[in-house]
C-alpha positions, 0 to 999 in steps of 0.5 A: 500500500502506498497511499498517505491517506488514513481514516480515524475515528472517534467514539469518546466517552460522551458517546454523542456521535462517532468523528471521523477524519482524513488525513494525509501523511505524505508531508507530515499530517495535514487534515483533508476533511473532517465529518460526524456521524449519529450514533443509534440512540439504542446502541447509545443506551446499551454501551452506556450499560455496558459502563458500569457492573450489570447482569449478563455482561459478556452476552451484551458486550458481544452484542454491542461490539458486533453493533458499533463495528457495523455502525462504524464501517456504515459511517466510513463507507458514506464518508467515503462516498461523500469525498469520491473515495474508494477503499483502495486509496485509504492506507488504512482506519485508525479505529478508537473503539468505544471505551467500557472499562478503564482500570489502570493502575493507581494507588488502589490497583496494582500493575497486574490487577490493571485493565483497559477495554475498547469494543467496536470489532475491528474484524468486522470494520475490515470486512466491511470496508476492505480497507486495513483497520488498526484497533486496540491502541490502549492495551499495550501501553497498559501492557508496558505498565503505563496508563493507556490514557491519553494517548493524544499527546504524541500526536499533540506533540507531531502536529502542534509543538514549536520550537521556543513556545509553551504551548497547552493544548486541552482535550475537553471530551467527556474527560478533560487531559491536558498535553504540555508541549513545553518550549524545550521540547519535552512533553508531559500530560494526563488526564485532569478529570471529568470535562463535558461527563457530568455536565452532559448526564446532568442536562440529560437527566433533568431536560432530556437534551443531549448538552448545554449548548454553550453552556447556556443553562450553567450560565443561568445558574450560580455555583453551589459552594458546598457541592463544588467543594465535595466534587473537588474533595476527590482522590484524584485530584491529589494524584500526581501524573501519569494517570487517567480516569474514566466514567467509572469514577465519573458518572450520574449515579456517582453525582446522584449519591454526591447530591443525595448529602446535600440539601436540595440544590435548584437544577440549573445550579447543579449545572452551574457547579458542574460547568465550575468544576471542570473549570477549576480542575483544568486550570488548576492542572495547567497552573501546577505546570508552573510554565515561564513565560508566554503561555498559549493555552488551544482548547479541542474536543467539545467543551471548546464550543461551550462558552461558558466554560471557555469564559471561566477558563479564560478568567482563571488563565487570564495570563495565557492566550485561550484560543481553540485547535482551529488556529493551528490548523485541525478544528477542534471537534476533530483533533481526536479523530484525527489523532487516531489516524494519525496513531494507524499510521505511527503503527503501520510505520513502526512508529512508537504511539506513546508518550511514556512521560504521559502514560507511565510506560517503561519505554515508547511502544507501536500500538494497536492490532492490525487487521487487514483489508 
């Protein structure tokens, strides 16, 4: 195969839609063409299940691992239409699958009890397309003691970094990670908490939308002190990197408990809270970096569109520039997509994928499975 062209594609733990981009690699990662594609809202329901302990697990992880690779391959077969290509001029799909357990080791979990699991069977995302497809990214980092999470920094670092330049660059998925391209050339990050999570299963629950478009609905709120305080009295905050999280720390009914210790909070100041929360974790993060000099901050992921939350950012960070990923040339909404794309490509080439000052792994690594076309 000498085609320079890969597909990634992005099924993040806001579960609102699968991304996919195009990139081309023939001088260095330049993105073509970017698209979303709807997740069906049963599929939707069933890997959400699939996040926590329930009944019949094994049976409904197959089920929905067949589903996700089926809806997967439709999506890139209409994006392959829609830019007049055919299976044969793609190198290959960088495939992130959907994350349903992430239990890497911490304080609480020893390396050998650690675990991470992607479902969206890349077999059946080959077979499908006829294009090679590289999947299961996460497991060998894992595997190398490290996180397996994020994995995003090494691309962060090929396609963002200058020479002499401090430069943040803040994924805001449904959890927040944070790569610090640093002006010498080495680079740090990790996971810093929940992003868009909360928020989105809060305004799903009490409004039944999808999100808070802008954060209109945490701008209409005030924050409630005494439950910022107990959704900042988290363990992991205290951690130190490399680590990462996930909805398993994460998630509504954890918020529900949180709630159910406190007096009754008006709704739009539970948003509120949760928009501040984010906010604070993040900047927080950034702060302890303790950079000299400029500093620019470039927002990606969804919570780059949240107003709101790009407002309070801006006011704790006032020293730095705020800008989204669109001014270095990748539109926010498609860094990650474009990410795996970019780590197919690292893996078909004999490229390492990780950073091991990120993820913790005792040296660089090739991710990620191969299944040909």
């Amino acid at each position: 195969m000498n085609s320079s062209l890969y597909i990634g594609l992005m099924c993040g733990t806001s579960l609102d839609a699968i991304d996919i981009a195009l990139i081309d690699t023939a001088n260095g990662c330049k993105l073509l063409a970017a698209a979303e594609a709807p997740l069906p809202g049963a599929l939707r329901k069933a890997l959400l299940a699939l996040c926590s302990a329930g009944d019949n697990e094994i049976e409904r992880m197959g089920q929905a691992d067949r589903e996700l690779a089926l809806a997967l391959a439709e999506a890139v077969n209409q994006f392959l239409r829609s830019q007049n290509l055919n299976s044969q001029q793609i190198a290959a799909i960088g495939s992130h699958g959907q994350t349903i357990r992430h239990r890497p080791t911490s304080p609480q979990r020893p390396v050998e009890q650690a675990y991470t699991l992607q479902i969206g069977d890349p077999n059946t995302l080959a077979e499908e397309t006829g294009i090679t497809t590289i999947a299961d990214f996460r497991r060998r980092d894992i595997a190398a003691s490290g996180q397996g999470a994020p994995l995003v920094p090494a691309f962060h670092a090929a396609v963002f970094s200058r020479a002499g330049s401090n430069r943040v660059i803040a994924n805001i998925g449904g959890m927040a990670n944070i790569t610090v391209l640093h002006k010498n050339g080495s680079v740090n990050g990790y996971d810093t908490g929940p992003g868009n999570v909360l928020m989105d299963s809060w305004i799903q629950h009490r409004r039944n939308s999808e999100y808070d478009r802008d954060g209109d609905w945490a701008r209409s709120g005030t924050v409630d002190t005494g439950l910022l305080e107990k959704l900042l009295d988290n363990p992991y905050y205290r951690q130190t990197g490399p680590k990462s999280t996930g909805r398993e720390h994460y998630n509504l009914a954890t918020l529900k408990a949180l709630l159910n210790t406190l007096p009754p909070i008006p709704d739009k100041d539970v948003q509120a809270t949760l928009l501040e929360a984010t906010a604070v974790t993040l900047s927080d993060a950034i702060k302890t970096e303790n950079l000299e000099g400029e500093v620019s901050l470039f927002l990606c992921g969804g919570g780059a569109y949240n107003g709101a939350l790009r407002q309070r950012l801006e006011e704790k960070l006032s020293e730095m520039i705020v800008e989204k990923t669109d001014a270095l040339g990748i539109p926010a909404n498609a860094v990650e997509s474009a990410a795996f794309a970019w780590l197919a490509y690292a893996a078909l080439n004999g490229k390492p994928g990780n950073v091991p000052g990120v993820t913790g792994a005792k040296g660089a690594r090739i991710l990620g499975a191969i299944y040909p076309g």
